[in-house]
C-alpha positions as CSV (number, residue, x, y, z in Angstrom):
1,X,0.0,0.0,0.0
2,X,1.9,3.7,-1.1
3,X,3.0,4.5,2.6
4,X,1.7,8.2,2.4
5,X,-2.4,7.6,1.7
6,X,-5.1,4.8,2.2
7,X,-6.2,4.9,-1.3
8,X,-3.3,5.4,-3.6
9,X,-5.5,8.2,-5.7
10,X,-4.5,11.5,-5.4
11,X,-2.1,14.0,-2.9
12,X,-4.5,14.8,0.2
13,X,-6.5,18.3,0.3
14,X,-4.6,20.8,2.5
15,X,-6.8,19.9,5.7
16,X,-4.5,16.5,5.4
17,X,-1.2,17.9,5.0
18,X,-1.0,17.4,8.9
19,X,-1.5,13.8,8.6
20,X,1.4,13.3,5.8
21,X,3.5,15.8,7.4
22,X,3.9,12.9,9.6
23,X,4.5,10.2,8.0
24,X,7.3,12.3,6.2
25,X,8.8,13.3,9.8
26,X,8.7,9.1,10.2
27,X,10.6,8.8,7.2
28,X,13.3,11.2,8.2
29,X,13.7,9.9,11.2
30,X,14.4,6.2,9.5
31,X,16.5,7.9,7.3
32,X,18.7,10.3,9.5
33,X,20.5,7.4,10.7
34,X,21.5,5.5,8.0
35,X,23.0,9.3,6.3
36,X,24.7,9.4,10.1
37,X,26.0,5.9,9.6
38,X,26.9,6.0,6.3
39,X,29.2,9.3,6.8
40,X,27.0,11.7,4.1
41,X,27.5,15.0,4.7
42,X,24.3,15.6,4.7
43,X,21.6,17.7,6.9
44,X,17.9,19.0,7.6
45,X,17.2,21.7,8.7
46,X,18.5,22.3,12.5
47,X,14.9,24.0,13.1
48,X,12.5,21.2,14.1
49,X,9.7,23.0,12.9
50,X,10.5,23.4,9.5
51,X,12.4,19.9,8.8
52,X,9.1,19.2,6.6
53,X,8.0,22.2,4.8
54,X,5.5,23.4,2.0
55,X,8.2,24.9,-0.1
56,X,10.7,23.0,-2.9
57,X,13.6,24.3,-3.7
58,X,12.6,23.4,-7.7
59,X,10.0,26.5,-8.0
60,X,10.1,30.0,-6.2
61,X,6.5,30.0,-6.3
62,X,4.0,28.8,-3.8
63,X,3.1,25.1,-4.5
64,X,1.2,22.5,-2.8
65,X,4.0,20.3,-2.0
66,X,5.5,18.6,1.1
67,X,9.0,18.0,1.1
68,X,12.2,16.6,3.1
69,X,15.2,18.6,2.4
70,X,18.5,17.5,2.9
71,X,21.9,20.6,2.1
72,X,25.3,21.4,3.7
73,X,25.6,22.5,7.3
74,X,24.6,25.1,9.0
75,X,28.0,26.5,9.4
76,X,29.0,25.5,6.1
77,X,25.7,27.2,4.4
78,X,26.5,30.8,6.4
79,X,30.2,30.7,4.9
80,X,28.7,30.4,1.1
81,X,26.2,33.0,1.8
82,X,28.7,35.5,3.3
83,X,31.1,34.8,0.8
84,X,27.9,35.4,-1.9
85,X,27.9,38.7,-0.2
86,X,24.4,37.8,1.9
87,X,26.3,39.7,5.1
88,X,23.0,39.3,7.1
89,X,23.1,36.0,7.5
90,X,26.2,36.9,10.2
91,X,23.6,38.9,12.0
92,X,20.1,36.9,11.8
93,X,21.8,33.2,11.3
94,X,19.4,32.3,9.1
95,X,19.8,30.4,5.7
96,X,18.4,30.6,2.5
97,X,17.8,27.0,1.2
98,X,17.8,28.2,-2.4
99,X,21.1,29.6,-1.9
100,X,22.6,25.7,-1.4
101,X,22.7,22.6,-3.4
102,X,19.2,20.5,-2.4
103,X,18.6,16.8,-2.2
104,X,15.0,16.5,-1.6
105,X,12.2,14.2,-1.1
106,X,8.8,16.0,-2.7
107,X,5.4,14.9,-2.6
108,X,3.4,16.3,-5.2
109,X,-0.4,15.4,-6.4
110,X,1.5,13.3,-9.2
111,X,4.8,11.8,-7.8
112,X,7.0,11.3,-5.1
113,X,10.4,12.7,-6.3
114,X,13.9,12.4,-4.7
115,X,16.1,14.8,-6.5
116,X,19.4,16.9,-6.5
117,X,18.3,20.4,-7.0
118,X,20.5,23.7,-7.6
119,X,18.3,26.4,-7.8
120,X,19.8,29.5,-9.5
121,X,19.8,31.4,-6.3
122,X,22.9,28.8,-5.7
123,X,25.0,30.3,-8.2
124,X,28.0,30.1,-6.0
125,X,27.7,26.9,-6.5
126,X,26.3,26.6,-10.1
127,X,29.2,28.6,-10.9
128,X,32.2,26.4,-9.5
129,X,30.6,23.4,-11.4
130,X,30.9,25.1,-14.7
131,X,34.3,26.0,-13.6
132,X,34.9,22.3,-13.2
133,X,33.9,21.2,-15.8
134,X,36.0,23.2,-17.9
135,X,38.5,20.4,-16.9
136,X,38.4,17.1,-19.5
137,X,39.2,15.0,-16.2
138,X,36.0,16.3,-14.4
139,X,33.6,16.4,-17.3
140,X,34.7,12.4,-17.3
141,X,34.1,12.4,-13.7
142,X,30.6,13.6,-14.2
143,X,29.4,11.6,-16.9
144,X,31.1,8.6,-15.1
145,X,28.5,9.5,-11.8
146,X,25.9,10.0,-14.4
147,X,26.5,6.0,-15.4
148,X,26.5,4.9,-11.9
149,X,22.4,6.1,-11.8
150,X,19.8,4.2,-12.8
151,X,19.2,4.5,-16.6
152,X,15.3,6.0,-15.5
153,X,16.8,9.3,-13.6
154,X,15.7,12.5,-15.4
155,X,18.5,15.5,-15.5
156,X,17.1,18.9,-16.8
157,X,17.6,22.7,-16.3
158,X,13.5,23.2,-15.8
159,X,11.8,25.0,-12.8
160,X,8.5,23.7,-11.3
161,X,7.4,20.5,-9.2
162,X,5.5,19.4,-12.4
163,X,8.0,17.0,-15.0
164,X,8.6,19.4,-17.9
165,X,9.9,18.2,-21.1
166,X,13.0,20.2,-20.5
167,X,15.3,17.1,-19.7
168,X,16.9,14.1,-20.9
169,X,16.8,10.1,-19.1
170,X,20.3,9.6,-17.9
171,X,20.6,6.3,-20.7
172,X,20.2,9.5,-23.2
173,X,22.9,11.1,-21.3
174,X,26.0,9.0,-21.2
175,X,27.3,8.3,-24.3
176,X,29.8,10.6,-26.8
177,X,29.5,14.3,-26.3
178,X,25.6,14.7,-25.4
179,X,27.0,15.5,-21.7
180,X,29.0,18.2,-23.1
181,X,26.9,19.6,-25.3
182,X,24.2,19.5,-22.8
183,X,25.5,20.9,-20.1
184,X,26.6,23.5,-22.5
185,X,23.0,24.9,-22.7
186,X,23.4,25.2,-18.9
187,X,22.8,29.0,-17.9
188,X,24.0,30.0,-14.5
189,X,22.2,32.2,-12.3
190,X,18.6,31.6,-14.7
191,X,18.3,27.4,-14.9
192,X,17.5,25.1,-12.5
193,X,19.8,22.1,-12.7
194,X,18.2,19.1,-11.3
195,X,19.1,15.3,-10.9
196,X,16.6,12.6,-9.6
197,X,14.2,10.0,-9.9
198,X,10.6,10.5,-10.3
199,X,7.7,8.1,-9.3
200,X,3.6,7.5,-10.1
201,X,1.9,7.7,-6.8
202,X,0.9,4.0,-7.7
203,X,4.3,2.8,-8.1
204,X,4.3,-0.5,-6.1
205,X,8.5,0.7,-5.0
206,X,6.3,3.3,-2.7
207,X,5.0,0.2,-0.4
208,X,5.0,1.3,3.2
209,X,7.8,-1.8,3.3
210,X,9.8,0.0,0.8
211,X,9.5,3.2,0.9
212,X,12.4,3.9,3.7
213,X,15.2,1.6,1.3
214,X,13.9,3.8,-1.6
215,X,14.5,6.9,-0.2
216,X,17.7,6.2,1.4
217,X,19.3,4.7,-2.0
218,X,17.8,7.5,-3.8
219,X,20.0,9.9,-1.4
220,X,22.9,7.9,-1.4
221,X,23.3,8.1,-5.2
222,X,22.7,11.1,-5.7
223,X,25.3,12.2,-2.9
224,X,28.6,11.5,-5.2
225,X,27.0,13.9,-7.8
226,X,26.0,16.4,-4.6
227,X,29.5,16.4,-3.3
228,X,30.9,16.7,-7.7
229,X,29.0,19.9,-7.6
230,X,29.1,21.3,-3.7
231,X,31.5,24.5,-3.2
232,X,34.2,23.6,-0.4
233,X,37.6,25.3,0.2
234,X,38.9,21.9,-1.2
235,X,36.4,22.1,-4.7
236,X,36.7,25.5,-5.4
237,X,36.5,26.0,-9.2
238,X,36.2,29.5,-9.6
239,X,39.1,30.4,-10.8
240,X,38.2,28.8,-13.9
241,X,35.4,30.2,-14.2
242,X,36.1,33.4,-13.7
243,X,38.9,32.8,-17.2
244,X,36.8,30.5,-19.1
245,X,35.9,33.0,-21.7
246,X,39.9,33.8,-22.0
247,X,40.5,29.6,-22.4
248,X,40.2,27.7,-25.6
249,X,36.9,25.9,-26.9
250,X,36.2,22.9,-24.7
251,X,37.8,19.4,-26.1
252,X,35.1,16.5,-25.7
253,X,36.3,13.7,-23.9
């Protein structure tokens, strides 16, 4: 039975969203220690209160959605916001998810997605992976993590919590140049870029036996691409960035 409703028909009116705020809060809590135990960098947010929340990081508009999110640290996230010039942050010490790299679990009226989401508000971050992939040893890197995914993951540069034709299965993905010349269509600062796995409501994989093996695999595949993409002091790419218009035209691997 799909572990979220009773009758495996639609997402639940807004007088429900208690009742599956829940049973998302139960599926964190299965999943916290298995990210813990498995060494992923990986966190919600340190507020209790908004560990499940209305608002993906894949649309800046209101949607009816609920959704796990899981980004750097809290320390980690006020260091890339400071150094994105957001000098508030010092002095409230709050963070701006949309300003981080995302994996998120999203319940929708159609699916139940677990995706890697940089939203363009993370340009810090959209812009060291261009810079790294400026390099032919990182562009292989990438399309080498992009192999590693089941062939049915979607990658596209589209906003929304709807599927939009804007992107590609990652079997279409992972052969010749179609990484490069894809990811050359990739605008910093205006495109979403977004990783993940998408599944019908009536997908028997959401089985209330499942679901918590699902979500957990989901996350820990999409980690090695998260931590490819994530600004550190030890991936910091913005260097060539900041000369890629003075380099010569990319070589494809």
């Amino acid at each position: 039975m799909f572990y979220f409703t009773n009758d495996q028909q639609v997402f639940p009116a807004i007088k429900d969203f208690q009742t599956v705020s829940q049973k998302l809060m139960e599926l964190h809590t299965g999943i916290l220690p298995r990210v813990r135990n498995h060494n992923l960098d990986l966190h919600p947010s340190w507020q209790k209160h908004s560990i499940v929340t209305r608002q993906s990081v894949a649309t800046l508009a209101n949607d009816e959605s609920l959704v796990l999110s899981y980004y750097r640290s809290q320390e980690a996230a006020h260091k890339v916001e400071r150094l994105m010039g957001k000098e508030r942050v010092s002095i409230e010490g709050a963070v701006d998810t949309y300003c981080h790299p995302v994996i998120e679990l999203r319940l929708t009226r159609d699916y139940f997605a677990i995706e890697l989401i940089v939203s363009p508000k993370a340009w810090w971050d959209q812009t060291n992976l261009i810079g790294k992939l400026e390099l032919p040893q990182h562009r292989a890197a990438f399309r080498n993590l992009l192999c590693e995914l089941d062939a049915d993951y979607r990658v596209g540069f589209w906003s929304g919590t709807h599927l939009d034709d804007m992107h590609l299965p990652v079997s279409a993905l992972v052969n010749g140049r179609i990484v490069d010349d894809w990811m050359n269509t990739f605008c910093d600062g205006q495109d979403w870029l977004r990783i993940g796995k998408w599944y019908d409501l009536n997908d028997s994989a959401l089985d209330g036996a499942n679901i918590l093996n699902i979500a957990f695999d989901g996350i820990k595949k999409l980690n090695n691409l998260y931590n490819f993409i994530l600004w550190t002091s030890n991936n910091n790419f913005h260097e060539f960035y900041n000369k890629r218009q003075r380099l010569p035209s990319r070589m494809f691997s």
